[in-house]
Kinemage of the C-alpha trace (Angstrom):
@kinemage 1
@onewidth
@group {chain A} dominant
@subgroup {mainchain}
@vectorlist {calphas} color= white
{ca unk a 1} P 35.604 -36.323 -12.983
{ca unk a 2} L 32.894 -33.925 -11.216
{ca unk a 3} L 32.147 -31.074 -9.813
{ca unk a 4} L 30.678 -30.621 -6.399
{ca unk a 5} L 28.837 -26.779 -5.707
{ca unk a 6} L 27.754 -26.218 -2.386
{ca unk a 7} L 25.283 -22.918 -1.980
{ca unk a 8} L 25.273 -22.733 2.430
{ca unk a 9} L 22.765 -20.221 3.319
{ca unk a 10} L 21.875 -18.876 6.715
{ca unk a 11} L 19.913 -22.219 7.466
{ca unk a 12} L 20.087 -24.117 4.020
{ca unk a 13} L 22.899 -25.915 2.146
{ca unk a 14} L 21.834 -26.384 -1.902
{ca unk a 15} L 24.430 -28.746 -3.834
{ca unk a 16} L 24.596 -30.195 -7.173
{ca unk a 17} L 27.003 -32.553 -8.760
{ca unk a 18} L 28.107 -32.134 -12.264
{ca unk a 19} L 29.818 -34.456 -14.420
{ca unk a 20} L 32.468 -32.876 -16.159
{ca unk a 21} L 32.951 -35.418 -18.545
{ca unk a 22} L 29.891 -35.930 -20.185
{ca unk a 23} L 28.706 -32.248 -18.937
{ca unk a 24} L 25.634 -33.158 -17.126
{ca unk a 25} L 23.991 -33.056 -13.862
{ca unk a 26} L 23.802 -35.926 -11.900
{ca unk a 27} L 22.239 -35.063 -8.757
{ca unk a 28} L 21.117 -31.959 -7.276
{ca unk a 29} L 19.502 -31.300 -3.589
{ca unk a 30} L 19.093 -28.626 -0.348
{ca unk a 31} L 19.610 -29.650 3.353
{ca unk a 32} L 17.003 -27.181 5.030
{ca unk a 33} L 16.019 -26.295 8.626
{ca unk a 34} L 19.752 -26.418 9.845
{ca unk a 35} L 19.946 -25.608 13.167
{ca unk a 36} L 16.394 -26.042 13.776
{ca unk a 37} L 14.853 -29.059 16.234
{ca unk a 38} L 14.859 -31.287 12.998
{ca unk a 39} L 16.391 -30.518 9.327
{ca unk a 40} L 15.806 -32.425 5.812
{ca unk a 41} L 17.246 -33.221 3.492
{ca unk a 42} L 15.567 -33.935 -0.184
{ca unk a 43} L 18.349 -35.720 -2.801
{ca unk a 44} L 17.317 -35.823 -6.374
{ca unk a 45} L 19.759 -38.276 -8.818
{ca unk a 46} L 19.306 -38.971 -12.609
{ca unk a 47} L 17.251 -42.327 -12.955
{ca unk a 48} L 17.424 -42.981 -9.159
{ca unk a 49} L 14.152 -43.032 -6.363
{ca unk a 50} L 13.918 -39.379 -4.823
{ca unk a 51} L 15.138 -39.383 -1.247
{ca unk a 52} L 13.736 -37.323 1.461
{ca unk a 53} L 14.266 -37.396 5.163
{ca unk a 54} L 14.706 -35.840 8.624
{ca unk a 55} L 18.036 -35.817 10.627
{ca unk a 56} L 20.014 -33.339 13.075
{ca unk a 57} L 21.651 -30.840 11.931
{ca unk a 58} L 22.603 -28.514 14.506
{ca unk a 59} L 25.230 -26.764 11.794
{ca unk a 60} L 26.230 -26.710 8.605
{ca unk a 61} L 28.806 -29.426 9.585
{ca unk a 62} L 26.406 -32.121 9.293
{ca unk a 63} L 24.755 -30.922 6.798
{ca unk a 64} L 27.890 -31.093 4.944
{ca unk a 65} L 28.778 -35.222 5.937
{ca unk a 66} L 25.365 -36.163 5.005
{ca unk a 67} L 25.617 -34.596 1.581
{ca unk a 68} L 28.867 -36.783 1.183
{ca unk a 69} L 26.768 -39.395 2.720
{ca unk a 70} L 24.459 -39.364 0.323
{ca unk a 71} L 26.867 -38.874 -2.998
{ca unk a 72} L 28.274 -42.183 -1.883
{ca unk a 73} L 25.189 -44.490 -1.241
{ca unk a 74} L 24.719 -47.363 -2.661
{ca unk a 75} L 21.256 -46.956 -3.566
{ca unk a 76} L 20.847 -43.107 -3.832
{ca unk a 77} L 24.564 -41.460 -4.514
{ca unk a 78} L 26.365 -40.942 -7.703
{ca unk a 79} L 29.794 -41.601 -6.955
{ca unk a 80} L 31.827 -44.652 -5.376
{ca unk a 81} L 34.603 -42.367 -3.857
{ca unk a 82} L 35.772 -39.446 -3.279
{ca unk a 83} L 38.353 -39.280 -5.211
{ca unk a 84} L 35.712 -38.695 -8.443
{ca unk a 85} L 35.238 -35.424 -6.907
{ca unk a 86} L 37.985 -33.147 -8.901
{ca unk a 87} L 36.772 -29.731 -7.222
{ca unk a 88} L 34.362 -27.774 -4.918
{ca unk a 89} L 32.957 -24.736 -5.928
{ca unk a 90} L 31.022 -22.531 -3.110
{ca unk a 91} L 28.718 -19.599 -3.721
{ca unk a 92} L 29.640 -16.298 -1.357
{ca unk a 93} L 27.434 -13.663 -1.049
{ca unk a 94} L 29.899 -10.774 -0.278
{ca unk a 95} L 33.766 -10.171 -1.128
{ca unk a 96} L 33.878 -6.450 0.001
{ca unk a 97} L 36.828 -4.529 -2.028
{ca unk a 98} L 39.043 -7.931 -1.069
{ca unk a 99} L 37.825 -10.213 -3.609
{ca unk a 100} L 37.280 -8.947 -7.377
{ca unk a 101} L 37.038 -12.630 -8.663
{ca unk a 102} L 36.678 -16.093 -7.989
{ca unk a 103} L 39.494 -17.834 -6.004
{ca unk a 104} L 40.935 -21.418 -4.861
{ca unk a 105} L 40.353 -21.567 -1.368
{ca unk a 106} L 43.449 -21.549 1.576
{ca unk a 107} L 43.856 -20.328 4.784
{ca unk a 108} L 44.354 -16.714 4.082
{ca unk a 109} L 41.387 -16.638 1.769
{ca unk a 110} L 38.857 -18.170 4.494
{ca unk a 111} L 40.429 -15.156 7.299
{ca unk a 112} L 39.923 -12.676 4.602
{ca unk a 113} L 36.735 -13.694 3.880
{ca unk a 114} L 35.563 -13.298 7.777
{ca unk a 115} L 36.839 -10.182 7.807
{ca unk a 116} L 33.553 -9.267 5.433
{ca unk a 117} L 31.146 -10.436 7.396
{ca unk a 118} L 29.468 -7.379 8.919
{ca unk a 119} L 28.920 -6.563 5.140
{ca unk a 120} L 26.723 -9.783 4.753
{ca unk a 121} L 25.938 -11.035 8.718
{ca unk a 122} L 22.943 -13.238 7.777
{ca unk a 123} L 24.810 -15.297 4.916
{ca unk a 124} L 28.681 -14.480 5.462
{ca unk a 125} L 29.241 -16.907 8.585
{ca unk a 126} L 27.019 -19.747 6.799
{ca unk a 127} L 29.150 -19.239 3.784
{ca unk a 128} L 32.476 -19.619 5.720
{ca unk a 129} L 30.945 -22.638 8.155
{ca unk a 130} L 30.336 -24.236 4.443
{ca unk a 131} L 33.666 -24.209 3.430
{ca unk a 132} L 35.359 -24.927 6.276
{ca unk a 133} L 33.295 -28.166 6.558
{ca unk a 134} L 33.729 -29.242 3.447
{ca unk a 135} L 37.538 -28.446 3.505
{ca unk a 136} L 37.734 -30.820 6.649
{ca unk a 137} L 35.934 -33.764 4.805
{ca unk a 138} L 37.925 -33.313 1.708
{ca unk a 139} L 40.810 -32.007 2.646
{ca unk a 140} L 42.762 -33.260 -0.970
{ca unk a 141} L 40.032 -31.687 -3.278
{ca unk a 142} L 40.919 -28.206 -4.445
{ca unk a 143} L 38.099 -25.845 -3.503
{ca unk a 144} L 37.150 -22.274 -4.629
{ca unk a 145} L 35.053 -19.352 -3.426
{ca unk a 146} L 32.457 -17.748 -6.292
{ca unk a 147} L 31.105 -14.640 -5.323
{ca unk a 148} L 28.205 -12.838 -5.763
{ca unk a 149} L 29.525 -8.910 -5.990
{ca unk a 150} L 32.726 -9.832 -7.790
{ca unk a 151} L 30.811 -9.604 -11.181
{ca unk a 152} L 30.416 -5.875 -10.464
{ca unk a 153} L 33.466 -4.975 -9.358
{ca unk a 154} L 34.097 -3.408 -12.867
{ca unk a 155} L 31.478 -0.666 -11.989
{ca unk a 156} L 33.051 2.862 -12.443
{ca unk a 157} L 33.629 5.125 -9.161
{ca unk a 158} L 30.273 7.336 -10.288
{ca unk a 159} L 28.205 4.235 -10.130
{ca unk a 160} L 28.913 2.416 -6.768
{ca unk a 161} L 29.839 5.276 -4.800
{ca unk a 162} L 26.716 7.058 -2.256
{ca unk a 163} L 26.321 10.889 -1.998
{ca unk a 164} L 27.297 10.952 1.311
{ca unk a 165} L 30.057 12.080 3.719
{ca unk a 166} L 33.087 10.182 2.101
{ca unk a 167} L 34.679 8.828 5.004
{ca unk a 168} L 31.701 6.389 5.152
{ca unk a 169} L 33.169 4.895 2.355
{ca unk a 170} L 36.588 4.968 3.580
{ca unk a 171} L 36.166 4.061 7.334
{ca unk a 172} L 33.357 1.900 7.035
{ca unk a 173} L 33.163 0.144 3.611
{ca unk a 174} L 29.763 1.815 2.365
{ca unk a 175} L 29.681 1.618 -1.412
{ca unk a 176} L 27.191 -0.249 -3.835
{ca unk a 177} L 28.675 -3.628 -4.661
{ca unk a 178} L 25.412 -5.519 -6.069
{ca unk a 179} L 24.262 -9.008 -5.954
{ca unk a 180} L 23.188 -12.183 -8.138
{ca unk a 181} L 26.637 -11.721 -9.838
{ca unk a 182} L 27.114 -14.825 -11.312
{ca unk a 183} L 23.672 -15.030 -12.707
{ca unk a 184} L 24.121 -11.512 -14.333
{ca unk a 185} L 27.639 -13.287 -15.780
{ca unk a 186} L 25.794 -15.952 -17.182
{ca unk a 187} L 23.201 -14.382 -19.052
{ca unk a 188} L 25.605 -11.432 -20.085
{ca unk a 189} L 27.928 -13.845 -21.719
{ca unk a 190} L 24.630 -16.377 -22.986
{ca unk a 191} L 23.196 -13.486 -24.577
{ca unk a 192} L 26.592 -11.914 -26.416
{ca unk a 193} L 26.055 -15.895 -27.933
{ca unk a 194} L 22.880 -15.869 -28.903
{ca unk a 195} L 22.926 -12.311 -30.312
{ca unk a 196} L 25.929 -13.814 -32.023
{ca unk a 197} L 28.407 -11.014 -30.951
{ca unk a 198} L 32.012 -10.752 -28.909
{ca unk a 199} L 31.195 -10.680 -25.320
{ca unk a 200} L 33.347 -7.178 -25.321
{ca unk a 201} L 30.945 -5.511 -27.905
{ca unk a 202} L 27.917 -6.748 -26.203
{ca unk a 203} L 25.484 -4.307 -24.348
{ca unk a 204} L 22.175 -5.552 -22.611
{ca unk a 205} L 20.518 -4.771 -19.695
{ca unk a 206} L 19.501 -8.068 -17.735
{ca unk a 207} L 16.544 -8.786 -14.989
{ca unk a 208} L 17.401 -11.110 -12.705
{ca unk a 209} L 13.552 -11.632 -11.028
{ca unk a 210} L 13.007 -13.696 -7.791
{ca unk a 211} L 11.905 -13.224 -5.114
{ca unk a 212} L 15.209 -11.267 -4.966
{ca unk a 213} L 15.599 -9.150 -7.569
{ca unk a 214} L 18.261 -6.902 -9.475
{ca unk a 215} L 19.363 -5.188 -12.477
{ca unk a 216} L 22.144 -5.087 -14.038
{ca unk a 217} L 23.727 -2.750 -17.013
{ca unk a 218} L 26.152 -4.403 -19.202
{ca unk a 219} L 28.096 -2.029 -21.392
{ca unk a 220} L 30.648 -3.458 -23.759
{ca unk a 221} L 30.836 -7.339 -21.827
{ca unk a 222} L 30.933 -5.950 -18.365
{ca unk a 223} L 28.804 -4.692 -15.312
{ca unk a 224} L 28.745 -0.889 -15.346
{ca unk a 225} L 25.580 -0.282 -12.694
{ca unk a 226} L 23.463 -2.511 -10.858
{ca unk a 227} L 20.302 -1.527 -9.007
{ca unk a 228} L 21.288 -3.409 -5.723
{ca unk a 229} L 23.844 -1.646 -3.180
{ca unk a 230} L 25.410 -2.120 0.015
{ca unk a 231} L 23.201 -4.982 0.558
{ca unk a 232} L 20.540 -6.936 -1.587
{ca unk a 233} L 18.039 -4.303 0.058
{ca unk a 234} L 18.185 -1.488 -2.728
{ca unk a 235} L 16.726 -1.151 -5.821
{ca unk a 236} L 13.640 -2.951 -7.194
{ca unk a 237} L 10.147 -4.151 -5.448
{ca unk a 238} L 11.082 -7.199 -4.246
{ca unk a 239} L 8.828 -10.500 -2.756
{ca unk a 240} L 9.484 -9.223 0.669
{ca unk a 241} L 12.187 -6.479 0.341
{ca unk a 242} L 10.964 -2.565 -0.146
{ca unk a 243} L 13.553 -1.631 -2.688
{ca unk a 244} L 14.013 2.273 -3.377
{ca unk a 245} L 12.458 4.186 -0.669
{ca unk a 246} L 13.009 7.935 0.885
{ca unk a 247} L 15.770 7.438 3.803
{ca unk a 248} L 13.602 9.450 5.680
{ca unk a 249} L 11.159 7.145 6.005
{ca unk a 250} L 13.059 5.451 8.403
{ca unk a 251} L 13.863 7.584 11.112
{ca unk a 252} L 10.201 9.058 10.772
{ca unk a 253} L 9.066 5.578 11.697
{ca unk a 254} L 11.060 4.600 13.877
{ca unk a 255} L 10.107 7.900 16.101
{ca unk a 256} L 6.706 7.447 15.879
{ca unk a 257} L 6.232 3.872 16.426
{ca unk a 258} L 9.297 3.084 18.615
{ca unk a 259} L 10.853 0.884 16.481
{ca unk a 260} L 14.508 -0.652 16.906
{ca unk a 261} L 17.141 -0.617 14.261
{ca unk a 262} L 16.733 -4.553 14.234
{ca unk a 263} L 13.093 -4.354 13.867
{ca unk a 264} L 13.322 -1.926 11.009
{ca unk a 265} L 15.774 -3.754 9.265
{ca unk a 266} L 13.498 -7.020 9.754
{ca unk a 267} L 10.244 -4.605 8.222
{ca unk a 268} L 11.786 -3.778 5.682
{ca unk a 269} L 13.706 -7.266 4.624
{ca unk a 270} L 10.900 -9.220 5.414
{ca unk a 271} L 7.626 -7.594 6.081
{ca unk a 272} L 7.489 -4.992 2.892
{ca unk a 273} L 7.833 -6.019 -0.847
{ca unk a 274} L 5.137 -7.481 -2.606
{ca unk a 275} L 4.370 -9.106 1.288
{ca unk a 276} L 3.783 -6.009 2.566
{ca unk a 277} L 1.598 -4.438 -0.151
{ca unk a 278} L -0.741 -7.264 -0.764
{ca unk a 279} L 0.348 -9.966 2.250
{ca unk a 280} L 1.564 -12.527 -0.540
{ca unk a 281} L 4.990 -12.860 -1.825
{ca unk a 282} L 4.843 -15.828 -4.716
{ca unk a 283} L 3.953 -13.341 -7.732
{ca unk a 284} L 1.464 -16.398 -8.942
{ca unk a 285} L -0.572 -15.996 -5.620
{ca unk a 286} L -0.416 -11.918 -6.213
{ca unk a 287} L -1.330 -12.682 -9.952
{ca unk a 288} L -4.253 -14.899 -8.519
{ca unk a 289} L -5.565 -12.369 -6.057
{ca unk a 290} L -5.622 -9.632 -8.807
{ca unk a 291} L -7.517 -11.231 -11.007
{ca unk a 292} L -10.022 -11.927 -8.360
{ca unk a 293} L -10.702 -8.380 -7.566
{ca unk a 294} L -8.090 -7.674 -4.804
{ca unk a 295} L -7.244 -3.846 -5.334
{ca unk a 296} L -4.194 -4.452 -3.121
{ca unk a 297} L -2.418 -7.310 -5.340
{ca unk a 298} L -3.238 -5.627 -8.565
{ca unk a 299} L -1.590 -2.291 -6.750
{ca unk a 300} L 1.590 -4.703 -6.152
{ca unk a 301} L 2.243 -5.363 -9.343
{ca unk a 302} L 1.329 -2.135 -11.089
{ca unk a 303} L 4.149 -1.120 -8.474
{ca unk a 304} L 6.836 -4.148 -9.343
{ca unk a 305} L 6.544 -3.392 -13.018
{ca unk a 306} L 6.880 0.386 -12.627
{ca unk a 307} L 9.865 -0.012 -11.114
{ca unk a 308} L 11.402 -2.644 -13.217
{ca unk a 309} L 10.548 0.052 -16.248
{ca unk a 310} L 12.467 2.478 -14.952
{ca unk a 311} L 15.344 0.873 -14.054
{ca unk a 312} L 15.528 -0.202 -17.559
{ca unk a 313} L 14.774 2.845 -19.148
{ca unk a 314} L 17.861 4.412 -16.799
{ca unk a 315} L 20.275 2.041 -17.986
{ca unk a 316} L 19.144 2.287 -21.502
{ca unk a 317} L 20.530 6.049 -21.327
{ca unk a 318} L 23.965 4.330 -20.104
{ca unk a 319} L 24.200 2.375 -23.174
{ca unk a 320} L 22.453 4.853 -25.463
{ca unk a 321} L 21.812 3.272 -29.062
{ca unk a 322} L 23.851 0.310 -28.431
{ca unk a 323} L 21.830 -1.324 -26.420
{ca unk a 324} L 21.229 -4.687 -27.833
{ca unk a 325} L 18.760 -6.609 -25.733
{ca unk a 326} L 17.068 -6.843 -22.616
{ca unk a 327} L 17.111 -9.683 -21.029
{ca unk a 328} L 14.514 -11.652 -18.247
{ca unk a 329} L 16.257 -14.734 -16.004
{ca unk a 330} L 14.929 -16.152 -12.398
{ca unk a 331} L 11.917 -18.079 -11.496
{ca unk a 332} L 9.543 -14.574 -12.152
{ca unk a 333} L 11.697 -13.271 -15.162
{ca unk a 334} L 11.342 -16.769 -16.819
{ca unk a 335} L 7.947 -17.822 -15.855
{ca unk a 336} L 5.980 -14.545 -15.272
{ca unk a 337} L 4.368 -13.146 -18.205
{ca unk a 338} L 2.371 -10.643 -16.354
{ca unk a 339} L 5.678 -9.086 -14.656
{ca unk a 340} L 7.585 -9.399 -18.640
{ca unk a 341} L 4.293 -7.399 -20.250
{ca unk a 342} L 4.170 -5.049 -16.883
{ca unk a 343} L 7.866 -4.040 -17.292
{ca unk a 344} L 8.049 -3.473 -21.109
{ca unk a 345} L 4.876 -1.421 -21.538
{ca unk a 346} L 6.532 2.160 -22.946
{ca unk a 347} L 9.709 0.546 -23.668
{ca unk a 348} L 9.140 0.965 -27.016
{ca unk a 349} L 10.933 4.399 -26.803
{ca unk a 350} L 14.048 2.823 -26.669
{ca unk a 351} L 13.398 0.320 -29.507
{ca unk a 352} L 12.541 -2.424 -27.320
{ca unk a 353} L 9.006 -3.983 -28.622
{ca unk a 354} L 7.280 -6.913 -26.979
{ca unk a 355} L 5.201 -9.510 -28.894
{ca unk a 356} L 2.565 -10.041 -26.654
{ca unk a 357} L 1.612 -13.437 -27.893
{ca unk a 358} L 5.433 -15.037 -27.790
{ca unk a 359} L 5.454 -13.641 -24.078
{ca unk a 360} L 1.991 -15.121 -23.971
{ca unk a 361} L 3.364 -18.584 -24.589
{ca unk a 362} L 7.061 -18.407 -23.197
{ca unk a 363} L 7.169 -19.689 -19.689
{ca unk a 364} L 9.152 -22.217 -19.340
{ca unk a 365} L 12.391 -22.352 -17.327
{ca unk a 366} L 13.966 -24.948 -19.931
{ca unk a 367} L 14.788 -22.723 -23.324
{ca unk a 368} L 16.061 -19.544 -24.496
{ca unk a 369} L 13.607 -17.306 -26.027
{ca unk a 370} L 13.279 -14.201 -27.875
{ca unk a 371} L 9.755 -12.761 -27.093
{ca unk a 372} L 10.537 -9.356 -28.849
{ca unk a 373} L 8.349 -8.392 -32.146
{ca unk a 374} L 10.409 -8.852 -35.211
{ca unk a 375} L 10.735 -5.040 -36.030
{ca unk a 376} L 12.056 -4.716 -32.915
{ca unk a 377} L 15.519 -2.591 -32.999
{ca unk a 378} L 16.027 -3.988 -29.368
{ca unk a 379} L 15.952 -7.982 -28.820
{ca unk a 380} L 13.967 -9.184 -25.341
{ca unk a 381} L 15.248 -12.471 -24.007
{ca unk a 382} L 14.397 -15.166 -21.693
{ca unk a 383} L 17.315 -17.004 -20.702
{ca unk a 384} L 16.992 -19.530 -18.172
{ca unk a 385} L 19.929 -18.672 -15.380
{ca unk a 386} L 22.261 -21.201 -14.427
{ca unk a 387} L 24.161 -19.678 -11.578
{ca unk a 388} L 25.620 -23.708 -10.921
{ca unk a 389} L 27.181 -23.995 -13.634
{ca unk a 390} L 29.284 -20.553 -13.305
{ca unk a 391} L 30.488 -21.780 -10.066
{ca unk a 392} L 31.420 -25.478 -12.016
{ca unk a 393} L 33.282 -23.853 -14.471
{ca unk a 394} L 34.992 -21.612 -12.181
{ca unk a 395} L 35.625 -24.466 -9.954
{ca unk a 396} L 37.406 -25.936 -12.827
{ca unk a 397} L 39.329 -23.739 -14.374
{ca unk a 398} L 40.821 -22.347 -11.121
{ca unk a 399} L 41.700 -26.048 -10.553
{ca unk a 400} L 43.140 -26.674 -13.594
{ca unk a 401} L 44.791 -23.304 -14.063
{ca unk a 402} L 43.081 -21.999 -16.777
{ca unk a 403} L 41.068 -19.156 -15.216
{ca unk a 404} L 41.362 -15.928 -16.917
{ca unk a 405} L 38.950 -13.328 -15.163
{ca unk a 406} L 39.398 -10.653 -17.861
{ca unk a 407} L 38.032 -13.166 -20.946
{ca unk a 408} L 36.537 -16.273 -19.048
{ca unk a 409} L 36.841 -17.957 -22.746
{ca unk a 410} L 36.702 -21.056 -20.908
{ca unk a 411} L 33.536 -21.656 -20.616
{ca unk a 412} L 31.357 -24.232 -21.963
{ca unk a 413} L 28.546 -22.231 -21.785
{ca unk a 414} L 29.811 -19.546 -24.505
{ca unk a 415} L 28.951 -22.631 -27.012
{ca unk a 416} L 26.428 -21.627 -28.967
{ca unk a 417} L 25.736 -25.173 -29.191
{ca unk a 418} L 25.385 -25.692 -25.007
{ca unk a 419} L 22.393 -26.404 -23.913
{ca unk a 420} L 22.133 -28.017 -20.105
{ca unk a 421} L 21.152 -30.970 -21.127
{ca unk a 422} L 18.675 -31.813 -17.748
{ca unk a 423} L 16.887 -28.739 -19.226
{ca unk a 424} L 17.209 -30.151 -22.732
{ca unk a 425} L 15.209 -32.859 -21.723
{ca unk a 426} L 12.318 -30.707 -20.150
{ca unk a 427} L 12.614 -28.486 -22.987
{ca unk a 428} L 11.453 -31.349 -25.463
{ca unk a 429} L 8.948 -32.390 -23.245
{ca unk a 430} L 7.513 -28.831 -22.966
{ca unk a 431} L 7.673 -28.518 -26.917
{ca unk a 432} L 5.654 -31.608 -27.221
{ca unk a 433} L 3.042 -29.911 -25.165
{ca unk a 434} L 3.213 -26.821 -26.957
{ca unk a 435} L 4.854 -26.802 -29.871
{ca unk a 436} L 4.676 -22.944 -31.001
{ca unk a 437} L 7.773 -22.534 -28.446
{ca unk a 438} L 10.011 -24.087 -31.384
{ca unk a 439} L 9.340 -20.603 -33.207
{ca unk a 440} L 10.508 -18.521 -30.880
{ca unk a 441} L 13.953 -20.221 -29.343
{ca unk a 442} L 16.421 -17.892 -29.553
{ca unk a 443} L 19.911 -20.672 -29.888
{ca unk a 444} L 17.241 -22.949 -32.511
């Protein structure tokens, strides 16, 4: 049996299909440009010819049949029917106060769900269009909605509530609800593994870096504060997202330039960040630029790292002297050593030391690391997210009735064994190259 995910965004559909069976990925791939005068589609599938190629997509509806498409071809799919596929799992970026965990998919749940959208209008009606299109193709295969701010639905009232009038909460929805959930999941429960502890006595603070970016404190197994609120806008310097910033900034500028609401929502989603400091976004071009003299770039990431600091050492003060380990996950937490040594500078106040040279040599998005000294009362840890294989898992056990939100002891990933093997296969590959990266795997 396997599992199809499907990740729709605003113009995008991501997939991957994962054999249950032998627990392995079989094919992975992104439909991009949908709705645009021509989209493409790229297909990867183990020991198979790449495929790339233009079509029309005018919606996520064809993006959707050519996926299936491909999955079944003769040349480039994976499967010979549909009946291999056992379940869908589909990412959602927002649940509101409706959804507080992952759920099979029916009628109800798909009205429910567009009665969220004005909390996530870019990605909310991509989501939905996703699921409705691959409902209609499969209409036998059980299906089932993962969501990104369900993980943090555990926060306490003091933590996702704003200090302002209250009825905005109660009228209008405004609360925090954070993002990246079911990375923050992953590594929460990967690291109560590889610190070999219960996943309810297990305190860390992880660092989900992209080009999105979020924190997360995990007190005792579960999400107690995240640095991202109402929408993925708050909290940390982000590749083209402000983070933090006075509120009155806003009106200030918007009186003395004439700006619309729309326009100032589009400055400061798109046109601020890293972007709007330096004009690059892709932390190796800022890295690049800094080292060759550009006062701007190195200002950028003085400014990232700053910020990551003190989001850490705030959380550290939620979990006091139980903190166990901070851990770094996403494309800059796993491969940027500049933004890692940036962000733990001072942390040694909390017990947190970084050995420079096992940060020096960790970046590689295949292994799980521990780059922290070995005095070090609080572990650092680079664990490769794997937000797929949440959605999998979840897929599954909702199918096969063995979900339990409160433990989610049914996951393969909780093995201390598990290892993806895809990334298994990289992972030897990048020890070969360098092998001083055997010393410092943290599940060796």
């Amino acid at each position: 049996m396997v599992i199809l995910t499907l990740n729709c965004g605003s113009s995008s559909a991501k997939y991957q299909v994962y054999d249950w069976t032998n627990k392995d990925i079989l094919a992975v791939g992104v439909v991009e440009r949908i709705g645009l005068e021509y989209s493409t589609i790229e297909h990867k599938a183990n020991g198979k010819a790449e495929y790339n190629a233009k079509f029309s997509s005018p919606t996520h509806k064809e993006a959707i049949e050519l996926i299936i498409k491909m999955l079944l071809d003769s040349e480039y799919g994976v499967i010979k029917d549909l009946k291999e596929i056992g379940a869908v799992g589909h990412r959602v970026l927002h649940g509101g106060e409706i959804f507080k965990k992952s759920e099979l998919v029916t009628d109800e749940v798909v009205e429910k769900l567009k009665e969220v959208i004005h909390l996530g209008p870019l990605h909310m009606p991509a989501n939905i269009m996703g699921i409705e299109a691959a409902r209609k193709a499969m209409p036998d295969v059980p299906q089932a909605i993962v969501l990104d701010t369900a993980w943090h639905q555990t926060m306490p009232e003091e933590a996702f509530m704003y200090a302002v009038p209250y009825d905005w909460y109660t009228k209008y929805n405004v609360r925090r609800y954070g993002f990246h959930g079911t990375s923050h999941l992953y590594c929460a429960k990967r690291a109560a593994v590889l610190l070999g502890k219960k996943n309810e006595d297990t305190n860390v603070i992880i660092c989900h870096i992209g080009n999105g970016a979020s924190i997360c404190a995990v007190k005792n197994g579960v999400c107690v504060d995240t640095s991202m609120g109402l929408t993925p806008l708050e909290g940390l310097v982000m590749g083209t997202r402000s983070g933090d910033l006075d509120p009155a900034i806003i009106p200030y500028m918007m009186e003395n330039t004439g700006m619309s609401a729309k326009e100032m929502d589009t400055a400061l989603n798109k046109q601020s960040g890293l972007v709007g400091l330096c004009g690059k976004s892709d932390r190796r071009d800022v890295l690049k630029a800094s080292q060759e003299g550009d006062k701007k770039a190195a200002l950028a990431i003085k400014m990232e790292c700053r910020r990551i600091a003190k989001y850490i050492g705030g959380y550290a003060t939620l979990l006091g002297d139980k903190l166990d380990a901070i851990v770094f996950t996403a494309g800059v937490g796993e491969m940027a050593r500049h933004v890692r040594l940036g962000a733990c500078d001072g942390l040694e106040i909390i017990g947190a030391k970084l050995d420079a040279h096992k940060n020096d040599i960790c970046a590689s998005r295949n292994g799980e690391f521990e780059i922290n000294t070995d005095d070090s009362k609080v572990k650092i840890l680079v664990i490769p997210t794997d937000e797929e294989l949440v959605m999998t898992e979840d897929a599954f056990a909702l199918m096969n009735g063995t979900y339990d939100v409160h433990t989610n002891f049914h996951y393969t990933f909780e093995d201390k064994s598990y290892v993806n093997k895809s990334r298994a296969r990289d992972l030897v590959k990048n020890i070969e190259k360098n092998p001083e990266l055997a010393n410092i795997l943290a599940n060796k």
